[in-house]
TIRO-2110 file (N, C-alpha, C; in Angstrom, 1 decimal):
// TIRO-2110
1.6, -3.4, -1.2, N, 1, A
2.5, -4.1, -2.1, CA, 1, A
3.2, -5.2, -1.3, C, 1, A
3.4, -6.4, -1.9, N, 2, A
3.9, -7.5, -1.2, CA, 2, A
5.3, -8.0, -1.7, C, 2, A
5.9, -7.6, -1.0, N, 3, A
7.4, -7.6, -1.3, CA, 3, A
8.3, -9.7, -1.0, C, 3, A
8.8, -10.1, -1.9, N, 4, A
8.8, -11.3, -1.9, CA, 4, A
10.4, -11.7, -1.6, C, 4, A
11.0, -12.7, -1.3, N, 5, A
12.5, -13.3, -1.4, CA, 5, A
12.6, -14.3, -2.4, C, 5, A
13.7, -13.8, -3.2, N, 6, A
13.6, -15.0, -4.4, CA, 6, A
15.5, -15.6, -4.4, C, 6, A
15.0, -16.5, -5.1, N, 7, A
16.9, -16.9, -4.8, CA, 7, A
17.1, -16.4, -6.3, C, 7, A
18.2, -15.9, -6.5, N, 8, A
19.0, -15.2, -7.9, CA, 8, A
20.6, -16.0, -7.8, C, 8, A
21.3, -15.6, -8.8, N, 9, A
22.2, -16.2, -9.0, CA, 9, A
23.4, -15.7, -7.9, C, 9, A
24.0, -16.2, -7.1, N, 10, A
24.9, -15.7, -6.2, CA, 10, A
24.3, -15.4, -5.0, C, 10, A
23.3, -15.9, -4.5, N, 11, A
22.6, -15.4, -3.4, CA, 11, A
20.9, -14.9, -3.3, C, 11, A
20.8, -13.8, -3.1, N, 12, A
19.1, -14.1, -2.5, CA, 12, A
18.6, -12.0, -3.3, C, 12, A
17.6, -12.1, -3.6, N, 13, A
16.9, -10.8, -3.7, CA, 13, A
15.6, -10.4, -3.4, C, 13, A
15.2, -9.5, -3.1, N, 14, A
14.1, -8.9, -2.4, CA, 14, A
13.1, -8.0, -3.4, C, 14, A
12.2, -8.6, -4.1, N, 15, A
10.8, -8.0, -5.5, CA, 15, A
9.7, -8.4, -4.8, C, 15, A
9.1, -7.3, -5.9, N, 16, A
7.9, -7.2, -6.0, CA, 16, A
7.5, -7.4, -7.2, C, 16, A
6.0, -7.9, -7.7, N, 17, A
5.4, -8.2, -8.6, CA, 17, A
4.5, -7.0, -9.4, C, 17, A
5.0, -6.1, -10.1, N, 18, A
4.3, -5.2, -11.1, CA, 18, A
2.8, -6.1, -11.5, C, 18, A
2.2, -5.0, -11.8, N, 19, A
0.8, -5.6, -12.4, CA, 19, A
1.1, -6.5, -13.6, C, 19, A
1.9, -5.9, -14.6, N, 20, A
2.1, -6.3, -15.9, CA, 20, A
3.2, -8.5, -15.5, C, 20, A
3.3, -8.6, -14.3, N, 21, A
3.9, -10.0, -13.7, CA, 21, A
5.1, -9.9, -13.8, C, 21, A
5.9, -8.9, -14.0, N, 22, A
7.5, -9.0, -14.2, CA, 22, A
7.9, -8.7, -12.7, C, 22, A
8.8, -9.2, -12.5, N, 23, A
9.6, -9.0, -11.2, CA, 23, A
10.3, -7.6, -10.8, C, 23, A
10.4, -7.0, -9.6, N, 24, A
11.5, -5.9, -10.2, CA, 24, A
11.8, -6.2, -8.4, C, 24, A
13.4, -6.2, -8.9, N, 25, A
14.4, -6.4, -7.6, CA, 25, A
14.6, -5.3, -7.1, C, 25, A
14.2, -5.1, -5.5, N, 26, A
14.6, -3.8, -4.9, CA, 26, A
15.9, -3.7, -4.2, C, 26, A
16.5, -5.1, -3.5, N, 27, A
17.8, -5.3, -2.7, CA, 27, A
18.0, -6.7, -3.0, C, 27, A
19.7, -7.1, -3.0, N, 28, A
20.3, -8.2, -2.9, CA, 28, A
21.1, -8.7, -1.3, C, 28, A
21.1, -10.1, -1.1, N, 29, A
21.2, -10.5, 0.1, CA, 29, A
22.3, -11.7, -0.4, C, 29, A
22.8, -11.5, 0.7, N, 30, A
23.8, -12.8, 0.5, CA, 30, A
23.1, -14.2, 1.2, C, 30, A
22.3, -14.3, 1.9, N, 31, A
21.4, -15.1, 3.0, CA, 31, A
20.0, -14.9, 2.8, C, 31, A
19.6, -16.3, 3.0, N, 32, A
17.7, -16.0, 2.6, CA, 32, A
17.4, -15.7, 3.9, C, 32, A
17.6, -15.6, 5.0, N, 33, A
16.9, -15.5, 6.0, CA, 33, A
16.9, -13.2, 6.1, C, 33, A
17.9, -12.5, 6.0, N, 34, A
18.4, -11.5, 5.6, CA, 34, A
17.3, -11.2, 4.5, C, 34, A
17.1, -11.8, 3.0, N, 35, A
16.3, -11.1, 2.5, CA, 35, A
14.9, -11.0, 2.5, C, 35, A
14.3, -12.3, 3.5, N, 36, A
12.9, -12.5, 4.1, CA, 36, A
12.8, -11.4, 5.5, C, 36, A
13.8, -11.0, 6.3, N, 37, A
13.5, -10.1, 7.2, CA, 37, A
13.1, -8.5, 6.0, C, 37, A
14.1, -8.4, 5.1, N, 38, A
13.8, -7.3, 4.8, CA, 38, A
12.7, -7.5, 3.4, C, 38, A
12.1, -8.2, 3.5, N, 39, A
11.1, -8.2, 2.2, CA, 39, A
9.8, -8.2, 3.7, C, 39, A
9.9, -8.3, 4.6, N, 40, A
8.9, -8.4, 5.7, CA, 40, A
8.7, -7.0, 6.4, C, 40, A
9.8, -6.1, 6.3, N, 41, A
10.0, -5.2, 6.4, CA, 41, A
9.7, -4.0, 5.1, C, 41, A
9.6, -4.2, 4.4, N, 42, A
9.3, -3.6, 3.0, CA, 42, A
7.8, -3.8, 3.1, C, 42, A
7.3, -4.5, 3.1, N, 43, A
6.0, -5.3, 3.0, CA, 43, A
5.1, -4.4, 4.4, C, 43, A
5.7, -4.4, 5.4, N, 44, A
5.1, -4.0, 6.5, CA, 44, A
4.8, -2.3, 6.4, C, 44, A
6.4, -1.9, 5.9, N, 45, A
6.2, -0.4, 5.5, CA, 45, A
5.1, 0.0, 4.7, C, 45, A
5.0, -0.7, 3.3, N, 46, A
4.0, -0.7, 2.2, CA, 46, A
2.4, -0.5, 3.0, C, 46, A
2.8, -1.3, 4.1, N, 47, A
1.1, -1.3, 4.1, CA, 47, A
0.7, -0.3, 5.4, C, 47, A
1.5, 0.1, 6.1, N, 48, A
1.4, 1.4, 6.7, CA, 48, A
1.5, 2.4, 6.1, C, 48, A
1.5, 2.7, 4.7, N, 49, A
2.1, 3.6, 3.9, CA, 49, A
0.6, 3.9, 2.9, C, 49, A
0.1, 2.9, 3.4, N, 50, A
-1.3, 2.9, 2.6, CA, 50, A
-2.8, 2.6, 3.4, C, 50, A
-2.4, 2.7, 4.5, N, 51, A
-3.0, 2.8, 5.5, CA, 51, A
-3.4, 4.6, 6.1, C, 51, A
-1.6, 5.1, 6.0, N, 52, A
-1.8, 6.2, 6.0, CA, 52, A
-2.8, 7.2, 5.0, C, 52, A
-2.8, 6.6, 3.8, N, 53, A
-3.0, 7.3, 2.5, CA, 53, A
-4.7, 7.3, 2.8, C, 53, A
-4.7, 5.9, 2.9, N, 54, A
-6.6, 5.9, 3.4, CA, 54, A
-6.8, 6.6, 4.2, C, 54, A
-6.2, 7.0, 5.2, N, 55, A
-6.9, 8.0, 6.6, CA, 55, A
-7.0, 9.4, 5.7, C, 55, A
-5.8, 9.7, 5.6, N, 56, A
-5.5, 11.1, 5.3, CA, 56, A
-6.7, 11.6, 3.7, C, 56, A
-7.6, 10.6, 3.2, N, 57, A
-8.3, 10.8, 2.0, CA, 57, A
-9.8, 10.8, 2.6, C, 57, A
-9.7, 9.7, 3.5, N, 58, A
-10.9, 10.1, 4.5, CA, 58, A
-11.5, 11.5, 5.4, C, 58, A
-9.9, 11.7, 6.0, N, 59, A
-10.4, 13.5, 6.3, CA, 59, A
-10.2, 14.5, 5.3, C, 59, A
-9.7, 14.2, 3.9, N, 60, A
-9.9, 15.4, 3.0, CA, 60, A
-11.4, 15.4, 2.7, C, 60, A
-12.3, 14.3, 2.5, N, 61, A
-13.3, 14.2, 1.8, CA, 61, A
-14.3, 14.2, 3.3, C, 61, A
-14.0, 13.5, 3.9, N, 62, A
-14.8, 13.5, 5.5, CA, 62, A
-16.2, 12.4, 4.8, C, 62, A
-16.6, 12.4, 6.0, N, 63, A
-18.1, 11.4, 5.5, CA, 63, A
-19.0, 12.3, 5.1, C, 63, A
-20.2, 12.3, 4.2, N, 64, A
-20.9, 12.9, 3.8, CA, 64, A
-22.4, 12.4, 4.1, C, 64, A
-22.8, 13.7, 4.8, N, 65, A
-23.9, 13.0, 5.0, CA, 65, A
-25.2, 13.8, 4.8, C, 65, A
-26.3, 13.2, 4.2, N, 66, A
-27.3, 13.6, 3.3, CA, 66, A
-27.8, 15.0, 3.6, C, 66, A
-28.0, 16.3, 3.1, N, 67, A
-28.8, 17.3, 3.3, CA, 67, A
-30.2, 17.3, 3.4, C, 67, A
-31.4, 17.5, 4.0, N, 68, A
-32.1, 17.6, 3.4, CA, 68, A
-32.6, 19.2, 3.1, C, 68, A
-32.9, 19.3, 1.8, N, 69, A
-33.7, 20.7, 1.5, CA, 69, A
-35.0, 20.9, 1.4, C, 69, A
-36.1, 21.7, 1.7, N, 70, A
-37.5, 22.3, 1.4, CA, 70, A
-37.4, 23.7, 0.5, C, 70, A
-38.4, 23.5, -0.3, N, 71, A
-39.0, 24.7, -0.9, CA, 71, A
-39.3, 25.9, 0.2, C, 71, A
-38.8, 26.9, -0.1, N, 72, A
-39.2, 27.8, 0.7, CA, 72, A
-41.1, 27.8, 0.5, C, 72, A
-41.5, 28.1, 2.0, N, 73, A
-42.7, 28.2, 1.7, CA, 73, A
-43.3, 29.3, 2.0, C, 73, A
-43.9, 29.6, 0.7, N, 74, A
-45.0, 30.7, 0.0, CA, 74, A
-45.9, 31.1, 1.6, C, 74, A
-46.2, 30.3, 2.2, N, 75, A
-47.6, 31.3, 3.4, CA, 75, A
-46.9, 31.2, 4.7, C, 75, A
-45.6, 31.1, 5.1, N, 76, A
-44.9, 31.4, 6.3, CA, 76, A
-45.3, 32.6, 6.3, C, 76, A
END
């Protein structure tokens, strides 16, 4: 998730973009430089956070790798 700095009225706020395109404000800043550190920091978290999510789905399921089977055979 990509966490953005937008200027709002009275200063600065820190969103993200819903699928549906509406904004949703997670923190207010009095300073744009303040809400670009922490929308960089939000953003950073997010994607360690989903990083994590892919490892930990990778060792539930593990790689899969092909069996092969034979008919038992009749004149062993």
């Amino acid at each position: 998730m990509k966490h953005i700095a937008i200027a709002i009225q009275g200063g600065f706020a820190v969103a993200y973009q819903r699928h549906s395109g509406h904004l949703v404000a997670v923190s207010e800043h009095a300073t744009r430089e303040s809400a670009i550190r922490e929308a960089q920091r939000l953003t950073l978290l997010a994607r360690l956070d989903q990083e994590r999510a892919d490892r930990a789905a990778l060792r539930q399921h593990g790689t899969r790798r092909p069996v092969r089977w034979f008919e038992p055979d009749a004149f062993a």
